[in-house]
N, CA and C atoms of all chains as a GROMACS GRO file, in nm:
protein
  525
    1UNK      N    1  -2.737   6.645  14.349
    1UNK     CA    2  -2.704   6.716  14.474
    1UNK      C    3  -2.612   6.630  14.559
    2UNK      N    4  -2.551   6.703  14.616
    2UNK     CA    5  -2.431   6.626  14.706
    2UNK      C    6  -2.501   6.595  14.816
    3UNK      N    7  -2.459   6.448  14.870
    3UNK     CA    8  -2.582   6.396  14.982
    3UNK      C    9  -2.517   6.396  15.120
    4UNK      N   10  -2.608   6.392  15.212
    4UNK     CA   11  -2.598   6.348  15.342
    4UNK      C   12  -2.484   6.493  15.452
    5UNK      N   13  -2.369   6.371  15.482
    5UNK     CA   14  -2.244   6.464  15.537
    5UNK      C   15  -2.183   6.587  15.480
    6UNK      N   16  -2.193   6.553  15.301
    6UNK     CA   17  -2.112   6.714  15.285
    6UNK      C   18  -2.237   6.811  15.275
    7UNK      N   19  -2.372   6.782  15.231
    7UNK     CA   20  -2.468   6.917  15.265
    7UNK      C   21  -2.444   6.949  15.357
    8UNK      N   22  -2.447   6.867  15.496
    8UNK     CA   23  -2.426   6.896  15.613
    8UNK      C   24  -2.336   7.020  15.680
    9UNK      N   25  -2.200   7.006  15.590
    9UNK     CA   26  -2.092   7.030  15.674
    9UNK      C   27  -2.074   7.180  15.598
   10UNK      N   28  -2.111   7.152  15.398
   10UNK     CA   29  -2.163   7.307  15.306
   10UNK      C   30  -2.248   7.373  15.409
   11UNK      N   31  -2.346   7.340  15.444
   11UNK     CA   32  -2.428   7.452  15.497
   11UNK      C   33  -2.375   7.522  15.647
   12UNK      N   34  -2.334   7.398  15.711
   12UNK     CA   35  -2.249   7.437  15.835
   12UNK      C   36  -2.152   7.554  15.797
   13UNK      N   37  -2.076   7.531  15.708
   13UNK     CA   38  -1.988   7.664  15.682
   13UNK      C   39  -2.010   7.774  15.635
   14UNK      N   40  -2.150   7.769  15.595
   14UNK     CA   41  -2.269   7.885  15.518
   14UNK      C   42  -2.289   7.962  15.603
   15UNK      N   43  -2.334   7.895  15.744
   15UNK     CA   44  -2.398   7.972  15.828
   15UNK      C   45  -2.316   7.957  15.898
   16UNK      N   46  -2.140   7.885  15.951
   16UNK     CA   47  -2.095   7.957  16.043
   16UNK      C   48  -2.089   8.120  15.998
   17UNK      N   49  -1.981   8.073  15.882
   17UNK     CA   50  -1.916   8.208  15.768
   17UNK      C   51  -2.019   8.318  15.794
   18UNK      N   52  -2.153   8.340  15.785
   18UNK     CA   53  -2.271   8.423  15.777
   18UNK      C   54  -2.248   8.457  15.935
   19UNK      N   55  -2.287   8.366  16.007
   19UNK     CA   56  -2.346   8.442  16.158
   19UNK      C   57  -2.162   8.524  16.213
   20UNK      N   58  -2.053   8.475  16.158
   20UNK     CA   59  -1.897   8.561  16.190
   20UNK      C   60  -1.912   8.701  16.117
   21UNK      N   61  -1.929   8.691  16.018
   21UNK     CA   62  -1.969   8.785  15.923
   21UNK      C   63  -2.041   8.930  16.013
   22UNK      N   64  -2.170   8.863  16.035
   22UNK     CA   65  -2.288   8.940  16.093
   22UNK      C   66  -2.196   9.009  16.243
   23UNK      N   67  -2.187   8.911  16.332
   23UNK     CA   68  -2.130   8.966  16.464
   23UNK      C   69  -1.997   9.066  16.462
   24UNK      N   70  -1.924   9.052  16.348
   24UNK     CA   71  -1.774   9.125  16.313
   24UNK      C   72  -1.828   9.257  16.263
   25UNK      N   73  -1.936   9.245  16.207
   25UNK     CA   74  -2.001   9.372  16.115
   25UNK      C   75  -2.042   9.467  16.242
   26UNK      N   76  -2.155   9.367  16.314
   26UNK     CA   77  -2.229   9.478  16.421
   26UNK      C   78  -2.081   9.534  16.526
   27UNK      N   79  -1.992   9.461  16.547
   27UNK     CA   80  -1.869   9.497  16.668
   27UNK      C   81  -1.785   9.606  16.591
   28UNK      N   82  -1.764   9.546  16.459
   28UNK     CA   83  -1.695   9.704  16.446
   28UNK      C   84  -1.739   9.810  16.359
   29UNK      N   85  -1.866   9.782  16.337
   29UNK     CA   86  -1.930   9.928  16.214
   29UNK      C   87  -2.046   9.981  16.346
   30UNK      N   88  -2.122   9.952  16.356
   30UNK     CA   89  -2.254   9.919  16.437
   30UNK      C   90  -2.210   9.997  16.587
   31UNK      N   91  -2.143   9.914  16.617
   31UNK     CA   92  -2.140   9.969  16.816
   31UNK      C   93  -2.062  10.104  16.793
   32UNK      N   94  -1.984  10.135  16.750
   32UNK     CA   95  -1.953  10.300  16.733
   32UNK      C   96  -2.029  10.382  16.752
   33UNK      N   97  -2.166  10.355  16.713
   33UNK     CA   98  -2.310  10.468  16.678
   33UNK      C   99  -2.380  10.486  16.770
   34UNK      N  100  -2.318  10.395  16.842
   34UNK     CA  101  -2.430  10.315  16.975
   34UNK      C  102  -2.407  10.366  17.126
   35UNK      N  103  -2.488  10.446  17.190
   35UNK     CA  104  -2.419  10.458  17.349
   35UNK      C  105  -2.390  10.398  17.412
   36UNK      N  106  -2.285  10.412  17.520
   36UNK     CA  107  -2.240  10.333  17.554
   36UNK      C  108  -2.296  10.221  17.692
   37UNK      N  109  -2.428  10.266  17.699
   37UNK     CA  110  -2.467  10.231  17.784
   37UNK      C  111  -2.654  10.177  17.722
   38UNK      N  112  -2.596  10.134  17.601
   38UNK     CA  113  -2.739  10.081  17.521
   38UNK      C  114  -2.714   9.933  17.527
   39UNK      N  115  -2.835   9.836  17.566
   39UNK     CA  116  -2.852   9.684  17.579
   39UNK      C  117  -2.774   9.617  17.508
   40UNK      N  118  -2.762   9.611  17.371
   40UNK     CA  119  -2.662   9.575  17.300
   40UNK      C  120  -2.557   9.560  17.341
   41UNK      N  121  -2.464   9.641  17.418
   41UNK     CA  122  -2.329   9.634  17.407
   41UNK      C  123  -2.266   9.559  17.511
   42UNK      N  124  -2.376   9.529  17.591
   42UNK     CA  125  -2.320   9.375  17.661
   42UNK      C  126  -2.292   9.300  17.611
   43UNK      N  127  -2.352   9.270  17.493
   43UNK     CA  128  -2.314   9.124  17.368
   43UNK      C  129  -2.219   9.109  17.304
   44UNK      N  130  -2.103   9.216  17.371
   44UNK     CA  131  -1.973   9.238  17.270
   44UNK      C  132  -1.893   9.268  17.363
   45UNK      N  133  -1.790   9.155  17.306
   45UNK     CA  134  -1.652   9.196  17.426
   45UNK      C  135  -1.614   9.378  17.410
   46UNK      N  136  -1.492   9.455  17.473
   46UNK     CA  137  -1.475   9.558  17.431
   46UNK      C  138  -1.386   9.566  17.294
   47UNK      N  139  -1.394   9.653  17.267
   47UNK     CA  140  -1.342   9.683  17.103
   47UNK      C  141  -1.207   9.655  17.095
   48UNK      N  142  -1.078   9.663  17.166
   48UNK     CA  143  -0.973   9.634  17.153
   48UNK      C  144  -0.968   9.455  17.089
   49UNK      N  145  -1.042   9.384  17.142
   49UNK     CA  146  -1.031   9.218  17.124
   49UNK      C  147  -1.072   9.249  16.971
   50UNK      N  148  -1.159   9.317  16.902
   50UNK     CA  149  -1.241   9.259  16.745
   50UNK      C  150  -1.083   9.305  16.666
   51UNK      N  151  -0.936   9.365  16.699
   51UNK     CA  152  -0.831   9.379  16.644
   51UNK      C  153  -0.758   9.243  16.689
   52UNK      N  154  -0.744   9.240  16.802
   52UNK     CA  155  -0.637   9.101  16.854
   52UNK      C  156  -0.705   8.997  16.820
   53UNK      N  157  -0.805   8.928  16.820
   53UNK     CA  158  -0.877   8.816  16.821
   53UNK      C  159  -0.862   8.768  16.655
   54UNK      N  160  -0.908   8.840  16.614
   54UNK     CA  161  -0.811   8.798  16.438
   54UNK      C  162  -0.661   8.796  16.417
   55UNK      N  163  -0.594   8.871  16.500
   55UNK     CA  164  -0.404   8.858  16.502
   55UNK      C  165  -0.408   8.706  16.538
   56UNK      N  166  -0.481   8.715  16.656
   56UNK     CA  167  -0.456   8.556  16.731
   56UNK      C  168  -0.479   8.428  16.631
   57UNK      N  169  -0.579   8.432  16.542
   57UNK     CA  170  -0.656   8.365  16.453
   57UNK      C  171  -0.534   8.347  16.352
   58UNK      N  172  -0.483   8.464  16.297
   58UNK     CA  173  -0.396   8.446  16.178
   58UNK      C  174  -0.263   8.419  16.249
   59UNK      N  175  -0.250   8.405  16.340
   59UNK     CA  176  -0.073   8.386  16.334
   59UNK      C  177  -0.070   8.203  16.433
   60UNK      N  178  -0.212   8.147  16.467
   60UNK     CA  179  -0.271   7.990  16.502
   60UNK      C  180  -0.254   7.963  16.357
   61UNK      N  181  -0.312   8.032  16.286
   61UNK     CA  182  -0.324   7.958  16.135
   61UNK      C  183  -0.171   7.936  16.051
   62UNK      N  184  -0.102   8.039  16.087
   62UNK     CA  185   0.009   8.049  16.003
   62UNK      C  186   0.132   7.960  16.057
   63UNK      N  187   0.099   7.917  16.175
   63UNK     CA  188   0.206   7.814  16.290
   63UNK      C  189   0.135   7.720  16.241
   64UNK      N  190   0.022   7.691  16.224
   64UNK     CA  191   0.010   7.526  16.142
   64UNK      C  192   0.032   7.520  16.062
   65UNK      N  193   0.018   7.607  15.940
   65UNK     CA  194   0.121   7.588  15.815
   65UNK      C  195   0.226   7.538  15.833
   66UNK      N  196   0.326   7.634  15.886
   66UNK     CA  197   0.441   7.624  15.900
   66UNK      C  198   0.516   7.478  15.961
   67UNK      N  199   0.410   7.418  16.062
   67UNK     CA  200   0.424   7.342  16.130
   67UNK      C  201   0.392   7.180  16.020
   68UNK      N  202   0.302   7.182  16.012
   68UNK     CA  203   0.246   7.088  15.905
   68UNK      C  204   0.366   7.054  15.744
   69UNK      N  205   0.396   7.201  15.749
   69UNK     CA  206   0.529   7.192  15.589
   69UNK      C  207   0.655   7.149  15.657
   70UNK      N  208   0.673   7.192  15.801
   70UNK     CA  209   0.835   7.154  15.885
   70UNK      C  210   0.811   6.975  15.882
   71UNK      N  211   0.725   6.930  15.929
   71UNK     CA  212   0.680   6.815  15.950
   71UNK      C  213   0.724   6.720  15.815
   72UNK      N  214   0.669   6.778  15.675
   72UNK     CA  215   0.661   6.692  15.601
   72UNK      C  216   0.824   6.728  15.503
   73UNK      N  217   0.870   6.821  15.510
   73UNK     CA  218   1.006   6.838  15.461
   73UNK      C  219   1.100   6.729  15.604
   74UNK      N  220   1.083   6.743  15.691
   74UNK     CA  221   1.186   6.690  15.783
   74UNK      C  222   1.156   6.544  15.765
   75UNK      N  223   1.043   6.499  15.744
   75UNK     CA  224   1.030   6.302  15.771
   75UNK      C  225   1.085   6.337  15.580
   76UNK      N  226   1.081   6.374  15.485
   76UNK     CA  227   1.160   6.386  15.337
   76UNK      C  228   1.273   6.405  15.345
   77UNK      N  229   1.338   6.464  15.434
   77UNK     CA  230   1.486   6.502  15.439
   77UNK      C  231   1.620   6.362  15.366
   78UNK      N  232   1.654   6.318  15.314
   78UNK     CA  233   1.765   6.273  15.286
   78UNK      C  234   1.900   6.322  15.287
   79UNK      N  235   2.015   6.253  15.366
   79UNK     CA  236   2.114   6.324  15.378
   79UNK      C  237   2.197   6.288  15.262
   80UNK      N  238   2.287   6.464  15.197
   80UNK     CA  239   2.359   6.371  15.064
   80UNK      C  240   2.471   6.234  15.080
   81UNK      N  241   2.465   6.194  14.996
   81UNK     CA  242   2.554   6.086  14.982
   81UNK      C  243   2.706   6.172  14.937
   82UNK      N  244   2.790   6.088  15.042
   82UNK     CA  245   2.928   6.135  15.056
   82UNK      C  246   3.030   6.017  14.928
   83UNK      N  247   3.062   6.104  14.801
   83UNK     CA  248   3.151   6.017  14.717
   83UNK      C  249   3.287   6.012  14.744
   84UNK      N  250   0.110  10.110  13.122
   84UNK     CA  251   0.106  10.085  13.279
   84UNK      C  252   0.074   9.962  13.292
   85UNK      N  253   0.116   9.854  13.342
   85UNK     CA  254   0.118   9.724  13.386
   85UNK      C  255  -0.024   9.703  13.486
   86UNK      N  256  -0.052   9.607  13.479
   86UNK     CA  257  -0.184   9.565  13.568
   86UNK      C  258  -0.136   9.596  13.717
   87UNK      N  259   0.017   9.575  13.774
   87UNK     CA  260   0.038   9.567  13.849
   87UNK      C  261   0.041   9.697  13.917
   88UNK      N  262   0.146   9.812  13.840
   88UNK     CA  263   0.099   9.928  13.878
   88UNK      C  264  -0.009   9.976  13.880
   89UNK      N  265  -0.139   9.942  13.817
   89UNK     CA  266  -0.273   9.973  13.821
   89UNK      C  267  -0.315   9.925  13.985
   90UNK      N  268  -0.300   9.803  14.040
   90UNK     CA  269  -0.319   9.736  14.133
   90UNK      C  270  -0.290   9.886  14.280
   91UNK      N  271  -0.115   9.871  14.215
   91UNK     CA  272  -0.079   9.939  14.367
   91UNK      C  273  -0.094  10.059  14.387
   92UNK      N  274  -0.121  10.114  14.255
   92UNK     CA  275  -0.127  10.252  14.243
   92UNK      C  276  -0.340  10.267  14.340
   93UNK      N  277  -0.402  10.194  14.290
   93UNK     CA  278  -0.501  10.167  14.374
   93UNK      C  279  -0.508  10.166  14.538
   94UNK      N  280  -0.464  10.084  14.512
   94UNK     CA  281  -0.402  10.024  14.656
   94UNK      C  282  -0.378  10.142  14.788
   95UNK      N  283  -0.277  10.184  14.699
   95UNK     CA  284  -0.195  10.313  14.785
   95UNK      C  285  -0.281  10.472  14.789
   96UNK      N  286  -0.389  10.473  14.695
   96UNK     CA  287  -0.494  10.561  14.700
   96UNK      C  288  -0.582  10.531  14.814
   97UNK      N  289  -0.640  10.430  14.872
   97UNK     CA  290  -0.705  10.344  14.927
   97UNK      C  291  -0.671  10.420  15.059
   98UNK      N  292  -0.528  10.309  15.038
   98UNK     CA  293  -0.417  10.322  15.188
   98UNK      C  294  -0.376  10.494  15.229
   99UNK      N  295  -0.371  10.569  15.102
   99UNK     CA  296  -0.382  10.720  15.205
   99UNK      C  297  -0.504  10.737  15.253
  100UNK      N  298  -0.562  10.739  15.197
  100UNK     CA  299  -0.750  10.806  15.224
  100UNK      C  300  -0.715  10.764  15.372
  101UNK      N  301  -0.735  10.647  15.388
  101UNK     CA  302  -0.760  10.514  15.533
  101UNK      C  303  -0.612  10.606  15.640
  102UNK      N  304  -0.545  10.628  15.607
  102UNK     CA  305  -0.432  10.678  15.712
  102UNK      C  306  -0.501  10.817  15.713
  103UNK      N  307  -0.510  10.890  15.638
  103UNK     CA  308  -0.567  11.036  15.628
  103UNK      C  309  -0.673  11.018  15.757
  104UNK      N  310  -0.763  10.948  15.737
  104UNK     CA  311  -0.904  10.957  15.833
  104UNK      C  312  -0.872  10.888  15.963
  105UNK      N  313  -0.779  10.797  15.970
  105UNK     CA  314  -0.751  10.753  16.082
  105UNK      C  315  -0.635  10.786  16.187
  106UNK      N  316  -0.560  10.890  16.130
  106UNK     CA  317  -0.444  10.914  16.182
  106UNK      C  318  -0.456  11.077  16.221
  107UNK      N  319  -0.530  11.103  16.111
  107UNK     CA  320  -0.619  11.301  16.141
  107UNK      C  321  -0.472  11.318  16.056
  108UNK      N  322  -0.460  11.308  15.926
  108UNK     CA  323  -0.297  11.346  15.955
  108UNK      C  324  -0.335  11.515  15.855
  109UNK      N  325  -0.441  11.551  15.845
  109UNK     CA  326  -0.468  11.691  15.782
  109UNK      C  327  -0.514  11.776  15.881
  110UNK      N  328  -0.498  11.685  16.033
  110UNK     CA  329  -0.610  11.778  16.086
  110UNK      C  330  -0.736  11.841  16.087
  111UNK      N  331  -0.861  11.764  15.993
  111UNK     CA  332  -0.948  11.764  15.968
  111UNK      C  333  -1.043  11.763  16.097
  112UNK      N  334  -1.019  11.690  16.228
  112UNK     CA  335  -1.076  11.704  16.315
  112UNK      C  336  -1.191  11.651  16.316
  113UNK      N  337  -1.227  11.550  16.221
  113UNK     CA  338  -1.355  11.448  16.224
  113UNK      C  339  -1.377  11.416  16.348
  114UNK      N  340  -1.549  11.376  16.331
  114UNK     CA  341  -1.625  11.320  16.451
  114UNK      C  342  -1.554  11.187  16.541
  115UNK      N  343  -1.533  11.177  16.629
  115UNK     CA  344  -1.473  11.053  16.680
  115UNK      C  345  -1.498  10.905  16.641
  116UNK      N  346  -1.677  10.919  16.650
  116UNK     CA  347  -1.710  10.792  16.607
  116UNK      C  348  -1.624  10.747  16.470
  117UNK      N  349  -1.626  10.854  16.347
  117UNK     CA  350  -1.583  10.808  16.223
  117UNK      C  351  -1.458  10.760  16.223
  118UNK      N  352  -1.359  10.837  16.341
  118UNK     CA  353  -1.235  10.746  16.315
  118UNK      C  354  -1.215  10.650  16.357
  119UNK      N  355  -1.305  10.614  16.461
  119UNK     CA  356  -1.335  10.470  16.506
  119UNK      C  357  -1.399  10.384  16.452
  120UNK      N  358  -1.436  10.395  16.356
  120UNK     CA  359  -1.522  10.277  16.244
  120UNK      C  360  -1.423  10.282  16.127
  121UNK      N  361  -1.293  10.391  16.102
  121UNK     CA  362  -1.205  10.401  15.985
  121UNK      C  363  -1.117  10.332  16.004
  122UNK      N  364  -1.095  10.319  16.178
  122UNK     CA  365  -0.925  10.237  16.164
  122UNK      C  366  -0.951  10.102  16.144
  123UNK      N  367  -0.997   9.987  16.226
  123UNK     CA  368  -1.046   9.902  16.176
  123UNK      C  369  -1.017   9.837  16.057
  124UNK      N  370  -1.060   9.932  15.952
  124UNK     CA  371  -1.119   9.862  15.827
  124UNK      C  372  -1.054   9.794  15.746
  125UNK      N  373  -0.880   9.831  15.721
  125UNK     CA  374  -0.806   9.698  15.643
  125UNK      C  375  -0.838   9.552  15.698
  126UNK      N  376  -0.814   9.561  15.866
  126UNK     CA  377  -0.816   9.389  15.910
  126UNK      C  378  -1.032   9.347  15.903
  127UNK      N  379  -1.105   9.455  15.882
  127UNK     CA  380  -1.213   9.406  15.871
  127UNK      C  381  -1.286   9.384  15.717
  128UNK      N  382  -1.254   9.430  15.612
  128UNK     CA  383  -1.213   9.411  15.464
  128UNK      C  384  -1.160   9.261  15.482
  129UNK      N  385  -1.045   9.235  15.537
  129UNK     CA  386  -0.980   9.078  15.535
  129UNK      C  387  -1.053   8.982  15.599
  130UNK      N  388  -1.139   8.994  15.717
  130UNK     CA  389  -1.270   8.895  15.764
  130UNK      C  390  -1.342   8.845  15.678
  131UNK      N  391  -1.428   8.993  15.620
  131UNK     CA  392  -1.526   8.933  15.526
  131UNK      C  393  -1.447   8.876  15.425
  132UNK      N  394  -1.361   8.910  15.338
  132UNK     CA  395  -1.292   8.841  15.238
  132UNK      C  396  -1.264   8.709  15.271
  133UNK      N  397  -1.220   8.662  15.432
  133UNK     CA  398  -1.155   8.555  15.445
  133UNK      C  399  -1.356   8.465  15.458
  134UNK      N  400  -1.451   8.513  15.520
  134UNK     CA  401  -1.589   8.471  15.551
  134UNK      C  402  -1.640   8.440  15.412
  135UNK      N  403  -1.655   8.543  15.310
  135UNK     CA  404  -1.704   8.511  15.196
  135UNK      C  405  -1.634   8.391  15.100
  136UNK      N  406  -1.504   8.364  15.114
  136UNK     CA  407  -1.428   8.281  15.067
  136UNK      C  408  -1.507   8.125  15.147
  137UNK      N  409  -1.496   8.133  15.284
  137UNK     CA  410  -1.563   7.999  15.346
  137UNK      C  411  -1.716   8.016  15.292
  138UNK      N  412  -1.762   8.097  15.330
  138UNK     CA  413  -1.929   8.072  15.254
  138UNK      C  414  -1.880   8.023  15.106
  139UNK      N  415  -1.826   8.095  15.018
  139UNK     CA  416  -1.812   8.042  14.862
  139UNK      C  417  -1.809   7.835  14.858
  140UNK      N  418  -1.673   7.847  14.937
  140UNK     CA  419  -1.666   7.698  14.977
  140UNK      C  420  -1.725   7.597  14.975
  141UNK      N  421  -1.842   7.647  15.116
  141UNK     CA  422  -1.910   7.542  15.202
  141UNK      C  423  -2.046   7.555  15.096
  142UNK      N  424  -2.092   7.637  14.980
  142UNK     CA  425  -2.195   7.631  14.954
  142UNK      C  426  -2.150   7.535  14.805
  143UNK      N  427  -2.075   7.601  14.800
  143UNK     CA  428  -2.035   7.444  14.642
  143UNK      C  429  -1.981   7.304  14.705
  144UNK      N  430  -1.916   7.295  14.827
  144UNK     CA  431  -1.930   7.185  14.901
  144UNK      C  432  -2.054   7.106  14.922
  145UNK      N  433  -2.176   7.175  14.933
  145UNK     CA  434  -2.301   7.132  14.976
  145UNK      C  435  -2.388   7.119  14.824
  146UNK      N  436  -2.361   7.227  14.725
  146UNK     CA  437  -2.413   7.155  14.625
  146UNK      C  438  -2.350   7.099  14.533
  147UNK      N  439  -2.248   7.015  14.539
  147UNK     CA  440  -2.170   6.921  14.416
  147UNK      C  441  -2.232   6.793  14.356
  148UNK      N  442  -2.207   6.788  14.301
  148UNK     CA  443  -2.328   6.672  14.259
  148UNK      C  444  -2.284   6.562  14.237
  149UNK      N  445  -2.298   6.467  14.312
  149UNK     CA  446  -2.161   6.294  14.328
  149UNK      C  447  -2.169   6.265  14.182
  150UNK      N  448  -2.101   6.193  14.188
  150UNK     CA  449  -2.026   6.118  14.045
  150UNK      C  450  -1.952   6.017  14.163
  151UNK      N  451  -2.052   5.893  14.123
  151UNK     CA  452  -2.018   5.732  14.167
  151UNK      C  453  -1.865   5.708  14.084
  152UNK      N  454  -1.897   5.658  13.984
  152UNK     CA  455  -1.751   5.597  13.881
  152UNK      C  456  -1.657   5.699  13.932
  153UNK      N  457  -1.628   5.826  13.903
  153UNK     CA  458  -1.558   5.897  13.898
  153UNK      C  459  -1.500   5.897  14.010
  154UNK      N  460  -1.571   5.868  14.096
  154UNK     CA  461  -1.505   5.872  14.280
  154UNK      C  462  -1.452   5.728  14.302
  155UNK      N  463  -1.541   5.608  14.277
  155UNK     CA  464  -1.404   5.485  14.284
  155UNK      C  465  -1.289   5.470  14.189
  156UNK      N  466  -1.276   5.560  14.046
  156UNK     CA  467  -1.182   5.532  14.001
  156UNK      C  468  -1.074   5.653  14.044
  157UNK      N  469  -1.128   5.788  14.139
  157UNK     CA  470  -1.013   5.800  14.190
  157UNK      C  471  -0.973   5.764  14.283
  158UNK      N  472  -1.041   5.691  14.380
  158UNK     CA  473  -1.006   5.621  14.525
  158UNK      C  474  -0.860   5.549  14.434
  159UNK      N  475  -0.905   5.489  14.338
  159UNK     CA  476  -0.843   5.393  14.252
  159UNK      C  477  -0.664   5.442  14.279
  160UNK      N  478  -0.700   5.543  14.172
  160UNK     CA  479  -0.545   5.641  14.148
  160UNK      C  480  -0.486   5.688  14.266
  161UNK      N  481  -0.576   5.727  14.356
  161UNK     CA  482  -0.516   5.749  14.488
  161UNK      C  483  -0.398   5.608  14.562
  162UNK      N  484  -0.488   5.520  14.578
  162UNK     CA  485  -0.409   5.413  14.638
  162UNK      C  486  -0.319   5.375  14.559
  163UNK      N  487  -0.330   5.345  14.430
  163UNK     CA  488  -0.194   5.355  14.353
  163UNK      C  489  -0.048   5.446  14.344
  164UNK      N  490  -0.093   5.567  14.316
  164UNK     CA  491  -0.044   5.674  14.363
  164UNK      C  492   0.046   5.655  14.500
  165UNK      N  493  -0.017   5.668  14.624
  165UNK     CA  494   0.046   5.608  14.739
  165UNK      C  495   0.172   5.513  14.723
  166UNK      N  496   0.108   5.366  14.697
  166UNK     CA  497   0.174   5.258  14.657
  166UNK      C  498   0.290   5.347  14.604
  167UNK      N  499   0.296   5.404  14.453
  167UNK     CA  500   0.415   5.485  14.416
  167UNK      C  501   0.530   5.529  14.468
  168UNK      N  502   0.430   5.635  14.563
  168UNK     CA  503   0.527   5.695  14.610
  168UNK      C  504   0.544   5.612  14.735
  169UNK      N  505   0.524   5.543  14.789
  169UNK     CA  506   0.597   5.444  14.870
  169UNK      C  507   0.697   5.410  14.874
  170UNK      N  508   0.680   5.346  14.719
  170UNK     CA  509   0.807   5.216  14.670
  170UNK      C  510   0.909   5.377  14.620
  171UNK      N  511   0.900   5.462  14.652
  171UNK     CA  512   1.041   5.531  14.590
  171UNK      C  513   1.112   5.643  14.712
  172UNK      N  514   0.984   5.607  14.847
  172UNK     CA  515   1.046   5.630  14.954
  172UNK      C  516   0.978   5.761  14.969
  173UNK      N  517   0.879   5.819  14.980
  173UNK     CA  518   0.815   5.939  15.042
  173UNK      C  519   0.734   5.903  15.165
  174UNK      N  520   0.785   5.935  15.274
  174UNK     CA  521   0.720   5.887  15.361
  174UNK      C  522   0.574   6.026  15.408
  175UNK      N  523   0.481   5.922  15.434
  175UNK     CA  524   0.386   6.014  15.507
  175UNK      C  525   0.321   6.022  15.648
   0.00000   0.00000   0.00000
């Protein structure tokens, strides 16, 4: 068994991954069914954010790509040699 | 038929149904709630896909099973490696 820090950090991502999972499920399958004025639905921003809040997520993620590959092509760059 | 056309030809069955129910484009006049749990569903399909991928991860992360030798002799190759590409100018 893998010891100490990476069980740690495996299970950490078990149960972030699980409890995102769970809250994404109840916000956009779940509260539809639900009146709008049932206890629950305080626990959830309004429905427009469970669309933007992942745009926001994927296009943070895709600027560090981008950012991280600009980075390592530009300190690689060599200029050609002039014969 | 190519795997690929199998793929999109899928795909695009999928992708009408999902515009059909979410767009009313037959005029079917479904219950409100349903088209509000229909539109959603491509970017919520890609959550769990992207969630189940980190669970897959973090749970073979947590059970791998060390290998001592195997890990100092790649520390090994690593720093060599480096060294390498050093001496031929890759900077990091």
């Amino acid at each position: 068994m893998a010891t100490g820090v990476d069980q740690a950090v495996g299970m950490g991502l078990v149960l972030f991954s699980l409890a995102l999972f769970s809250y994404y499920s109840v916000w956009v399958v779940v509260l539809p069914f639900m009146d709008g004025d049932h206890m629950l639905q305080q626990y959830f921003l309004p429905r427009e954010y469970s669309v933007i809040l992942p745009g926001i997520a994927a296009v943070v993620l895709l600027l560090m790509i981008g950012a991280f590959t600009a980075a390592v092509v530009w300190m690689n760059h060599k200029p050609k040699k002039v014969d | 038929m190519t795997k690929l056309m199998q793929w999109l030809f899928g795909a695009s069955l999928l992708g009408g149904l999902w515009a059909l129910v979410s767009f009313d484009l037959l005029d079917l006049n479904l219950p409100h709630t349903y088209r509000e749990v229909a539109w959603p569903m491509p970017l919520y399909l890609l959550v769990s896909f992207g969630c189940f991928s980190l669970a897959t991860v973090g749970y073979r992360v947590a059970t791998f099973n060390d290998c001592d030798a195997a890990a100092k002799e790649l520390q090994e190759q690593i720093r060599e490696a480096r060294e390498d590409l050093r001496r031929r100018g890759l900077k990091m």
